[in-house]
py3Dmol code that shows the C-alpha trace and the ligand (Angstrom):
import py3Dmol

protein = """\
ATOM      1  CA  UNK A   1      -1.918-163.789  53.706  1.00  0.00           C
ATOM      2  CA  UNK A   2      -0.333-164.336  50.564  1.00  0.00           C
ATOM      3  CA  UNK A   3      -2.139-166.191  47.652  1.00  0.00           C
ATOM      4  CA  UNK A   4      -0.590-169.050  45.609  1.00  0.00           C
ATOM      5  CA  UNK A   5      -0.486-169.327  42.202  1.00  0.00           C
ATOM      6  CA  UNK A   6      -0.469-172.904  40.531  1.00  0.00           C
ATOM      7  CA  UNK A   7       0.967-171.359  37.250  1.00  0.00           C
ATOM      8  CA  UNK A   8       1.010-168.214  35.048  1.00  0.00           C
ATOM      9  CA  UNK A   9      -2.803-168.508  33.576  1.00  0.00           C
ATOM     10  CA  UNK A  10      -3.688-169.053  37.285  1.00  0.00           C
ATOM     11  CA  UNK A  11      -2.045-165.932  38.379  1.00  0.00           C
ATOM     12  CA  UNK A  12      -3.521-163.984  35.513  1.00  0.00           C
ATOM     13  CA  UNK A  13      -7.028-165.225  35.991  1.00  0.00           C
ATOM     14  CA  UNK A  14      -7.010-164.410  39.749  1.00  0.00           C
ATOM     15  CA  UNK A  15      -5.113-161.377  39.466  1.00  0.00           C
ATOM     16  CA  UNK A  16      -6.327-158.957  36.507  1.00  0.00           C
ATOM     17  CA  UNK A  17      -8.681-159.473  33.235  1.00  0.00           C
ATOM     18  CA  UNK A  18      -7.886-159.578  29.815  1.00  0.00           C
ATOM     19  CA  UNK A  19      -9.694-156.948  27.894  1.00  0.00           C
ATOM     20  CA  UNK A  20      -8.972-156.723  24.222  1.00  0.00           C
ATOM     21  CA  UNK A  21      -6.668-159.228  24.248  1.00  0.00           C
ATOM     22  CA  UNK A  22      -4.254-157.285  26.696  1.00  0.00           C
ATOM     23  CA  UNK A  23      -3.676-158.608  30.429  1.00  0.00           C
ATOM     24  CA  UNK A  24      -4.189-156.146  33.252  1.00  0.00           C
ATOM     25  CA  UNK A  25      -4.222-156.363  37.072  1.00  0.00           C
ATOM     26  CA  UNK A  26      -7.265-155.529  39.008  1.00  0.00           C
ATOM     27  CA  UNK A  27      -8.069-152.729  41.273  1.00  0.00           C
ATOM     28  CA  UNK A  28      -9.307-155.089  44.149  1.00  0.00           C
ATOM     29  CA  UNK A  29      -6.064-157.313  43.916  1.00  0.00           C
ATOM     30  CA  UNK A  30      -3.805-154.036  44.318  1.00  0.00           C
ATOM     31  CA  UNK A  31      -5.580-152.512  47.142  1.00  0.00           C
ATOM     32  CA  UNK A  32      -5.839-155.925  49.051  1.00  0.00           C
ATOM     33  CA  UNK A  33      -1.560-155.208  49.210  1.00  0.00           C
ATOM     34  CA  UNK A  34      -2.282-153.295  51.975  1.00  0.00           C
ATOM     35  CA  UNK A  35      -2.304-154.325  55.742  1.00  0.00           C
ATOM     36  CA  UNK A  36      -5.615-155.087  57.061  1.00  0.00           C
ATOM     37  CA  UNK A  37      -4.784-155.566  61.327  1.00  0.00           C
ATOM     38  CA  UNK A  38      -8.617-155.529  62.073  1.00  0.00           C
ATOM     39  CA  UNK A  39      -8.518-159.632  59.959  1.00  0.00           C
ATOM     40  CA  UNK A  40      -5.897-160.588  62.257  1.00  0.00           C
ATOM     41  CA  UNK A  41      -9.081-160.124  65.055  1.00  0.00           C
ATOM     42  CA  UNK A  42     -11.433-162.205  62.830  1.00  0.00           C
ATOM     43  CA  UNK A  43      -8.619-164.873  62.470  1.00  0.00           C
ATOM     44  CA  UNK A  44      -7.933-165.167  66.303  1.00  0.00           C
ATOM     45  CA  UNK A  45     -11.552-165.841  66.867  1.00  0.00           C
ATOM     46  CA  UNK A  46     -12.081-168.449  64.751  1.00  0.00           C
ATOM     47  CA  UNK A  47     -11.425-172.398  65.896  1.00  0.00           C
ATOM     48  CA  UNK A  48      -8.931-172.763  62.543  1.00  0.00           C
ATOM     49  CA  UNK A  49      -7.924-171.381  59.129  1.00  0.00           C
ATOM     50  CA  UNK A  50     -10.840-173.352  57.415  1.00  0.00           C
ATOM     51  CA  UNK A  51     -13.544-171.664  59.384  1.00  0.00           C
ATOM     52  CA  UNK A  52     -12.293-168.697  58.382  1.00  0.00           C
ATOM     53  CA  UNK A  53     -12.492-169.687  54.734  1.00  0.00           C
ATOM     54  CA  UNK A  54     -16.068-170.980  55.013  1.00  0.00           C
ATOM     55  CA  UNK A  55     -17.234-167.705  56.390  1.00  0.00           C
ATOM     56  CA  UNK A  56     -15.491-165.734  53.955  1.00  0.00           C
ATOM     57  CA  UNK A  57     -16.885-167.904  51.060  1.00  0.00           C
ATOM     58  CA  UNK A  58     -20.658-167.028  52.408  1.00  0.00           C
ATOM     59  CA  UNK A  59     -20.554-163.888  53.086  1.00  0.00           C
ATOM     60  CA  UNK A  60     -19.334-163.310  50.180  1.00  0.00           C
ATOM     61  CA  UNK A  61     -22.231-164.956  48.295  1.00  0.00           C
ATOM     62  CA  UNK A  62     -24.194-162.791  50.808  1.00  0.00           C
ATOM     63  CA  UNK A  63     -22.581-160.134  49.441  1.00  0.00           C
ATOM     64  CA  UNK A  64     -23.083-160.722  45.585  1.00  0.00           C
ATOM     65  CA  UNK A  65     -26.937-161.471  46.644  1.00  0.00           C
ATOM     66  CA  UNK A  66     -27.488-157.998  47.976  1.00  0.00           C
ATOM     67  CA  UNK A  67     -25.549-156.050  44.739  1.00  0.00           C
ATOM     68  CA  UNK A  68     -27.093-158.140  42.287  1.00  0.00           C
ATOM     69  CA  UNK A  69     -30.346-157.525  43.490  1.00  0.00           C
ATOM     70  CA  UNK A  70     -29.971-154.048  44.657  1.00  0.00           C
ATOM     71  CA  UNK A  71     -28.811-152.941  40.657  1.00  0.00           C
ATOM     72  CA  UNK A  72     -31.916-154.642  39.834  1.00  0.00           C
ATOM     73  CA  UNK A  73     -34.283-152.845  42.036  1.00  0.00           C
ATOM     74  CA  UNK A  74     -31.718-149.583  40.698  1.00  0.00           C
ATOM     75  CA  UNK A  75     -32.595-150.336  37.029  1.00  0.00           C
ATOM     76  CA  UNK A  76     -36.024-151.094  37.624  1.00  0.00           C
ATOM     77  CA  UNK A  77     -36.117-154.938  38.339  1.00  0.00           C
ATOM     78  CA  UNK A  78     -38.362-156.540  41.015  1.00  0.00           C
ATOM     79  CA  UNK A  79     -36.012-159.063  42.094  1.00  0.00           C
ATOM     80  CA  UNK A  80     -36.442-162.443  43.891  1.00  0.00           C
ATOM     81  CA  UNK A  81     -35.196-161.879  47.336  1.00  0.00           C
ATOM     82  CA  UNK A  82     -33.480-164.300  49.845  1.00  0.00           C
ATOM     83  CA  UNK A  83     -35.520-164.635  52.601  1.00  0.00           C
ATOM     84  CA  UNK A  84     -32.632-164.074  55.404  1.00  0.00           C
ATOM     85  CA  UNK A  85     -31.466-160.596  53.349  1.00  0.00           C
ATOM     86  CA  UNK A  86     -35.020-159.263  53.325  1.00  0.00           C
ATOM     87  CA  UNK A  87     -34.357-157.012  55.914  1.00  0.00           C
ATOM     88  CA  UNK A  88     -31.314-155.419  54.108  1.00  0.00           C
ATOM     89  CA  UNK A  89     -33.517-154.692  50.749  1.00  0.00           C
ATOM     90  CA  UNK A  90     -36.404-153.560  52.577  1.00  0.00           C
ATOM     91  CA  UNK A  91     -34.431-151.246  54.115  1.00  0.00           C
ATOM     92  CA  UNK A  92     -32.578-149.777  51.284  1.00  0.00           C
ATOM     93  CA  UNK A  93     -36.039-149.661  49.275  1.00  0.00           C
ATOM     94  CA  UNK A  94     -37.462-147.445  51.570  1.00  0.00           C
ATOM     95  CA  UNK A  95     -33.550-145.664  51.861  1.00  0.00           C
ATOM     96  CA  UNK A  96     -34.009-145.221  47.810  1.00  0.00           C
ATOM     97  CA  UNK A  97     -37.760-143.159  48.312  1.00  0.00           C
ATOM     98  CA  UNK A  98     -36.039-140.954  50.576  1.00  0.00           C
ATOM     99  CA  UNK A  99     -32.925-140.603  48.360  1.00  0.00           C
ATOM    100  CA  UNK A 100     -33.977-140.904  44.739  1.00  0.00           C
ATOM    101  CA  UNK A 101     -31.050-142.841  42.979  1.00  0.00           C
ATOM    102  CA  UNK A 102     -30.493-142.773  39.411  1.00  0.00           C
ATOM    103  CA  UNK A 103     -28.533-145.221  38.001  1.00  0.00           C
ATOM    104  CA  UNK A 104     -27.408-145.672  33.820  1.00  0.00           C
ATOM    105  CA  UNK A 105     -28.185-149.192  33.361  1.00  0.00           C
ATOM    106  CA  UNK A 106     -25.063-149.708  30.483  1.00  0.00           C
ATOM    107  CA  UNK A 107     -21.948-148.582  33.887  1.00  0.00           C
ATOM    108  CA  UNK A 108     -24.024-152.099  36.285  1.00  0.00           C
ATOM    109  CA  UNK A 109     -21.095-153.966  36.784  1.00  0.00           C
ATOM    110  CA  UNK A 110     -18.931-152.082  34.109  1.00  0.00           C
ATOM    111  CA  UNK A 111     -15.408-153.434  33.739  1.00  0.00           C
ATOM    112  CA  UNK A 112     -13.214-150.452  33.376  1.00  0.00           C
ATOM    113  CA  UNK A 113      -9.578-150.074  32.335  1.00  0.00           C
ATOM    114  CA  UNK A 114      -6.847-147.027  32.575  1.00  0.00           C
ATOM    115  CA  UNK A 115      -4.618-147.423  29.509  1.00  0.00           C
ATOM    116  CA  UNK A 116      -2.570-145.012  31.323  1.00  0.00           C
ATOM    117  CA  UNK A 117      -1.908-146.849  34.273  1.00  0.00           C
ATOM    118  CA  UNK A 118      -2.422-149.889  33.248  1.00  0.00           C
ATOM    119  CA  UNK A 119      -4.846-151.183  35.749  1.00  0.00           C
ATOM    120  CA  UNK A 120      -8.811-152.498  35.344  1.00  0.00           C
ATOM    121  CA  UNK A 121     -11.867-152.888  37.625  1.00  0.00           C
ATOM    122  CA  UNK A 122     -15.595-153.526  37.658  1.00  0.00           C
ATOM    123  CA  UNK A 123     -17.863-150.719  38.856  1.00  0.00           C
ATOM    124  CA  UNK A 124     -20.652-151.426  40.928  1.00  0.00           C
ATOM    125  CA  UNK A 125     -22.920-148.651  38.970  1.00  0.00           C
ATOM    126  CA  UNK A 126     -22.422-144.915  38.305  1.00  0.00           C
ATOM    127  CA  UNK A 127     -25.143-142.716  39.810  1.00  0.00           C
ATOM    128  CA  UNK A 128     -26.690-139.542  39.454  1.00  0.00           C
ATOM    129  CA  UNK A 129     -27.808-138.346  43.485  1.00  0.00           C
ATOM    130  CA  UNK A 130     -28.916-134.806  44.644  1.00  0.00           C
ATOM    131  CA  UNK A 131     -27.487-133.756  40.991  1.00  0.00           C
ATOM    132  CA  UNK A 132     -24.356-134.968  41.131  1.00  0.00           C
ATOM    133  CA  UNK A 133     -22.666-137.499  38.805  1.00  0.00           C
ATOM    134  CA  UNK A 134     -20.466-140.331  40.998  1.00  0.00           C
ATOM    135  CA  UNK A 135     -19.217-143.828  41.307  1.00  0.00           C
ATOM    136  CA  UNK A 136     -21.553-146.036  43.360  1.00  0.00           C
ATOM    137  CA  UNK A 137     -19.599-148.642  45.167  1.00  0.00           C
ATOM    138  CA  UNK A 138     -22.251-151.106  47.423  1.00  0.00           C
ATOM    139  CA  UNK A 139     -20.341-152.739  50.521  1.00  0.00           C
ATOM    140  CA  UNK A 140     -22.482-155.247  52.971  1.00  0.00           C
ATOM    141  CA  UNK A 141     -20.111-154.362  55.921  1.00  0.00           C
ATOM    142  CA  UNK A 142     -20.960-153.711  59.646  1.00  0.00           C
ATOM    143  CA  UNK A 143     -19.373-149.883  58.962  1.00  0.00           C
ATOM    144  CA  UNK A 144     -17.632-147.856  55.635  1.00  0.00           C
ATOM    145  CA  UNK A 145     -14.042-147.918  56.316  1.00  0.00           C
ATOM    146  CA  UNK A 146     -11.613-145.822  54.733  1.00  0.00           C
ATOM    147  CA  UNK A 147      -9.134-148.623  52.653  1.00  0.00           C
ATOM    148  CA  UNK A 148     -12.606-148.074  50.258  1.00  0.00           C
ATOM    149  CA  UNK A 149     -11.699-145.042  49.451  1.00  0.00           C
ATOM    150  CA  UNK A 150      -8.447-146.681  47.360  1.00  0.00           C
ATOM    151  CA  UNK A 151     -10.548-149.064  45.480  1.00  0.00           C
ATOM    152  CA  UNK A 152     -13.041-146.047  44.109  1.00  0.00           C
ATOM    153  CA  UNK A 153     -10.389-143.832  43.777  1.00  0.00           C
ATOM    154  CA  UNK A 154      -9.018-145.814  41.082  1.00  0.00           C
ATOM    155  CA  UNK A 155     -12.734-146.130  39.270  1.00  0.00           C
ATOM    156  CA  UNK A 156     -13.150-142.190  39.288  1.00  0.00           C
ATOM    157  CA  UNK A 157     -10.057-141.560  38.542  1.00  0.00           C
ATOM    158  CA  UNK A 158     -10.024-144.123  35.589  1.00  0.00           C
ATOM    159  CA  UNK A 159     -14.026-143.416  34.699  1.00  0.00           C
ATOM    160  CA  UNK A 160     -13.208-139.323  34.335  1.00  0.00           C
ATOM    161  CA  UNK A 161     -11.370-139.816  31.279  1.00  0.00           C
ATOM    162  CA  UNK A 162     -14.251-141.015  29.115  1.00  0.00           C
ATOM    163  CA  UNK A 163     -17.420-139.798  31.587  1.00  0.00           C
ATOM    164  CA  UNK A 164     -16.265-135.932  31.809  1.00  0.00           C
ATOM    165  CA  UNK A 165     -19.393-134.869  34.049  1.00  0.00           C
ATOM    166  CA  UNK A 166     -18.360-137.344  36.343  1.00  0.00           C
ATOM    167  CA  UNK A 167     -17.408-135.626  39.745  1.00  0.00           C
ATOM    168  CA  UNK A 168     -17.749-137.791  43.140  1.00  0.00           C
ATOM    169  CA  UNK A 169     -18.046-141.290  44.687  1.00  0.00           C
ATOM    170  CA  UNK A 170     -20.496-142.976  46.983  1.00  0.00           C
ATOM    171  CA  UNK A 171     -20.120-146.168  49.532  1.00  0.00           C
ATOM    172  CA  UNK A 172     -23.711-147.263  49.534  1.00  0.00           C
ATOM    173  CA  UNK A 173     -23.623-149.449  52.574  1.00  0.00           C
ATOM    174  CA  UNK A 174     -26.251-151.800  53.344  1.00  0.00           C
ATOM    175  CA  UNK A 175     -26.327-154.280  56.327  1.00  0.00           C
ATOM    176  CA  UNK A 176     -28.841-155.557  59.091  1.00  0.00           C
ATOM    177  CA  UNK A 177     -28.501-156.982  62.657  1.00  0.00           C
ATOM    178  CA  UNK A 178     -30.913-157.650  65.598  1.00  0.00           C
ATOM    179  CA  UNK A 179     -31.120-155.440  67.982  1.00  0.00           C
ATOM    180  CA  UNK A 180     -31.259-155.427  71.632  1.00  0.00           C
ATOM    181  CA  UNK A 181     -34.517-154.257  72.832  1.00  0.00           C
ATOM    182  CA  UNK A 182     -33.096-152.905  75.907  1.00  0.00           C
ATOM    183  CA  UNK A 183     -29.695-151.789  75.446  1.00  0.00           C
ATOM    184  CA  UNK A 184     -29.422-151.090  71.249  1.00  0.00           C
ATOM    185  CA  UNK A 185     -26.580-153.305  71.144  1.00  0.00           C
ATOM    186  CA  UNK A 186     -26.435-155.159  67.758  1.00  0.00           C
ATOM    187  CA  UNK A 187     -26.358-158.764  66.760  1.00  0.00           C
ATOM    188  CA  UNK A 188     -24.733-159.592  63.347  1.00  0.00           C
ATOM    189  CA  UNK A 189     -24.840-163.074  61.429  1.00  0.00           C
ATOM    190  CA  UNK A 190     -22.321-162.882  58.434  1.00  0.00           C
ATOM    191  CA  UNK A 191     -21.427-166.091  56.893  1.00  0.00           C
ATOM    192  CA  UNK A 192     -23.027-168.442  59.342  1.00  0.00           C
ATOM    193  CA  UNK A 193     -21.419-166.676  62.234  1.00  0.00           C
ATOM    194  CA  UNK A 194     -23.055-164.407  64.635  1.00  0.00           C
ATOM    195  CA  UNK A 195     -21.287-161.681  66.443  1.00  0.00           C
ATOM    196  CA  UNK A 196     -22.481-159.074  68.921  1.00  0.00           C
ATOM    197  CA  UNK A 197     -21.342-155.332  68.270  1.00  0.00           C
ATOM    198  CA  UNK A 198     -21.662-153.075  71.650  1.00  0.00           C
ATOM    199  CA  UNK A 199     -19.525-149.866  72.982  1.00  0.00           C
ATOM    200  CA  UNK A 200     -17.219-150.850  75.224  1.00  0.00           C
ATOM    201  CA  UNK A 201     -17.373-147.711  76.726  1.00  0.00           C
ATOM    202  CA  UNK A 202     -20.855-148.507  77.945  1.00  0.00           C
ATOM    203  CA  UNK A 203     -20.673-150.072  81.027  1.00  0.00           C
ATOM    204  CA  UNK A 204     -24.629-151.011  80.644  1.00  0.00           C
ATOM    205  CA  UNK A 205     -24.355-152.126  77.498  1.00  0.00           C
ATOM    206  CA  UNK A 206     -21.339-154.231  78.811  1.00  0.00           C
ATOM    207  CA  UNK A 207     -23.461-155.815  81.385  1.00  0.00           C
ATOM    208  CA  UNK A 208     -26.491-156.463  79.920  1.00  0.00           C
ATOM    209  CA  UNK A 209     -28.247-159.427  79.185  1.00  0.00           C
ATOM    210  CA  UNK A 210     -29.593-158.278  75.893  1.00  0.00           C
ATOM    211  CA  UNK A 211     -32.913-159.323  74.532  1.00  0.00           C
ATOM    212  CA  UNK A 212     -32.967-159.010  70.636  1.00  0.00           C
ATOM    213  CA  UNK A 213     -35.545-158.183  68.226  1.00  0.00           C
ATOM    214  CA  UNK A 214     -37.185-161.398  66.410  1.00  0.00           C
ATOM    215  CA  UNK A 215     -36.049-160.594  62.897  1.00  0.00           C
ATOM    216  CA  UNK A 216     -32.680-158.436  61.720  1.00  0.00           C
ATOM    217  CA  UNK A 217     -33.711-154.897  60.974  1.00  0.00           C
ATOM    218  CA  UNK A 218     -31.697-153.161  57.932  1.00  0.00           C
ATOM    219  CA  UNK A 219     -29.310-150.528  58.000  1.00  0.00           C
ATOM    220  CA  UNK A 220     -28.758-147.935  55.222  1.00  0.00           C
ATOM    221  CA  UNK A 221     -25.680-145.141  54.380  1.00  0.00           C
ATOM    222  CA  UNK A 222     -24.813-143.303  51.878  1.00  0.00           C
ATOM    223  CA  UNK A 223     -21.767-141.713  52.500  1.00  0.00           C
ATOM    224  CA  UNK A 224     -20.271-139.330  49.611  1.00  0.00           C
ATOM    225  CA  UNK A 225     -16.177-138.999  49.380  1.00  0.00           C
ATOM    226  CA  UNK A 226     -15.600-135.949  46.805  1.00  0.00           C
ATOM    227  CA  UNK A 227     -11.711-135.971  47.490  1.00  0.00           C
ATOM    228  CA  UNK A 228     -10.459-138.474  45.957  1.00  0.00           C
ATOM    229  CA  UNK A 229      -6.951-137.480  44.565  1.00  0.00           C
ATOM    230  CA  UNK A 230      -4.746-138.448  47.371  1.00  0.00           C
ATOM    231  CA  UNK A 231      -6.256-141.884  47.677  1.00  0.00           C
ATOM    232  CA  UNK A 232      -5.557-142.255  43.860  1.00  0.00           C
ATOM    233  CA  UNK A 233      -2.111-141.208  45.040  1.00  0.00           C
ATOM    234  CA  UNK A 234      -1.899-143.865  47.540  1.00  0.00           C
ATOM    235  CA  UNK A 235      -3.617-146.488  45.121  1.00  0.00           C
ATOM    236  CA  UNK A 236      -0.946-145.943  42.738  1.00  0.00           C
ATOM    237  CA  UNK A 237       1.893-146.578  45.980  1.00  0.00           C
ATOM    238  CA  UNK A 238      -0.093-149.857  46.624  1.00  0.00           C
ATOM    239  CA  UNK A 239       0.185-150.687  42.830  1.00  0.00           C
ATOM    240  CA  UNK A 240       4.187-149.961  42.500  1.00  0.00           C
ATOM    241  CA  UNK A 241       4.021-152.069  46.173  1.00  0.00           C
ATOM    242  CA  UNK A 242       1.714-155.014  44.535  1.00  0.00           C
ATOM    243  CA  UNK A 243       3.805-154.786  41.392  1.00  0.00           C
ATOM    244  CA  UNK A 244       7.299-155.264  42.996  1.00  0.00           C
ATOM    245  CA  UNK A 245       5.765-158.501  45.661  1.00  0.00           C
ATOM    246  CA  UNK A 246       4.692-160.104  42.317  1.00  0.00           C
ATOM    247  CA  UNK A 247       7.556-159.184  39.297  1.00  0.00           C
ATOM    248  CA  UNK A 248       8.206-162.529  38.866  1.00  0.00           C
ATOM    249  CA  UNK A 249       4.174-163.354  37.568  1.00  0.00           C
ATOM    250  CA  UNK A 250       4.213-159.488  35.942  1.00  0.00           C
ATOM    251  CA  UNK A 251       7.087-160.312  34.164  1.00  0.00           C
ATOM    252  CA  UNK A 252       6.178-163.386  32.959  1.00  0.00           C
ATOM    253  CA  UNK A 253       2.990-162.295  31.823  1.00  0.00           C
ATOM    254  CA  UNK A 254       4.885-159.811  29.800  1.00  0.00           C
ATOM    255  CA  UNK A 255       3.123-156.833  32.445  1.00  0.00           C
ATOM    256  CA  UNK A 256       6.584-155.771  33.194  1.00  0.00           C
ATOM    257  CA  UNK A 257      10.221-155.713  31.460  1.00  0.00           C
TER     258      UNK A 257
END
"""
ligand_1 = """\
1
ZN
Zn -28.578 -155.381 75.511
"""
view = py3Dmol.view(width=600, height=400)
view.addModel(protein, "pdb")
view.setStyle({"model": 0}, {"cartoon": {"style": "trace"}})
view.addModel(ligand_1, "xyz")
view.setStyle({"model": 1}, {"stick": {}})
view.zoomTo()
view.show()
């Protein structure tokens, strides 16, 4: 789905960020160039296009809940927490005793550009776990898929020039479901919508009747992707791609000649 711009300033202000007076796009409007088939699934489930847009719109305040309180807890905050994400930050509090997370309070929600490039994005945080210096990127999704590794590719690559120690990346992904108390299948409400997540290979999870817990229970990963300079390679492919669908706004903007 294509977005539409209402003029130039409209394009800009969706598209990129000004930083010292000098326009440039943004990392998550590049990647989101490429094909997602798994949203033509969500689409066909839903009773129309508006739905969709509701659920989108609350999951993604959902979503800025859960970062904005998680860097707190990270840079020693005790947040307010929403009632219905409880589960999610309990979890990850007692993930972050396990897994000691360092965090430098000035790279929270860091907006980053490549002069290079020409391309800018906001970090989540920069970390320092089990030693090692990395991008932190925090995702609220049912499972860490791999079009993530585009969007932090572009962050290390672009962070490395000025943070030299810097040498990895990290989805932090925190979510919660019910669970079924006999089967382990998992019950999911994002955005006002639930959804139930079994194997389909299963055949008793497929027939059973499911009986789920009283109250979500949080989920916690940490998943560490140290090669990260063919996704930057296939960032910059989505870029050229994202650049050519829109050379009539880039050019306009002055982005391109
Ligand atoms: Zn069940």
């Amino acid at each position: 789905m294509r977005d539409e711009y209402k003029n130039l300033d409209d394009f800009k202000e969706k598209s990129g960020y000004d930083i010292d007076g000098v326009w440039f796009p943004r990392v998550t409007k590049i990647v989101s160039i490429k094909a997602k088939p798994a949203l033509n699934f969500f689409y066909a489930s839903l009773k129309n296009y508006a739905e969709g847009e509701r659920i989108k719109k609350i999951s993604a305040e959902e979503g800025t809940h859960i970062h904005e309180t998680v860097q707190s807890i990270l840079t020693g905050g005790s947040p307010a927490v929403d009632e219905n994400m409880a589960p999610s930050i309990k979890a990850f509090m007692e993930f972050a005793e396990r897994t000691p997370i360092e965090v430098d309070p000035d790279y929270i929600e860091r907006r980053i550009a490549n002069l290079d490039e020409r391309f800018a994005g906001t970090i989540d945080a920069l970390a320092l776990i089990d030693g090692k210096l990395g991008i932190l990127d925090i995702k609220t999704s049912q499972a860490i898929y791999r079009d993530y590794n585009l969007q932090t590719s572009a962050y290390l690559a672009t962070l490395k020039k000025d943070v030299k120690e810097l040498q990895t990346r990290w989805i932090l992904r925190i979510d919660q479901a019910q669970v079924c108390t006999t089967c382990g299948a998992l019950l999911r409400n994002k955005g006002g919508r639930t959804k139930v997540k079994i194997d389909w290979a299963n055949a008793f999870m497929r027939t059973c009747m499911h009986s789920w817990s009283p109250l979500p229970i949080g989920e916690v990963e940490l998943k560490e992707f140290p090669l990260w300079e063919d996704d930057f390679r296939a960032f910059l492919g989505a870029k050229t791609l994202w650049e050519w669908e829109n050379e009539t706004w880039l050019k306009a903007a002055g982005y391109l000649q």
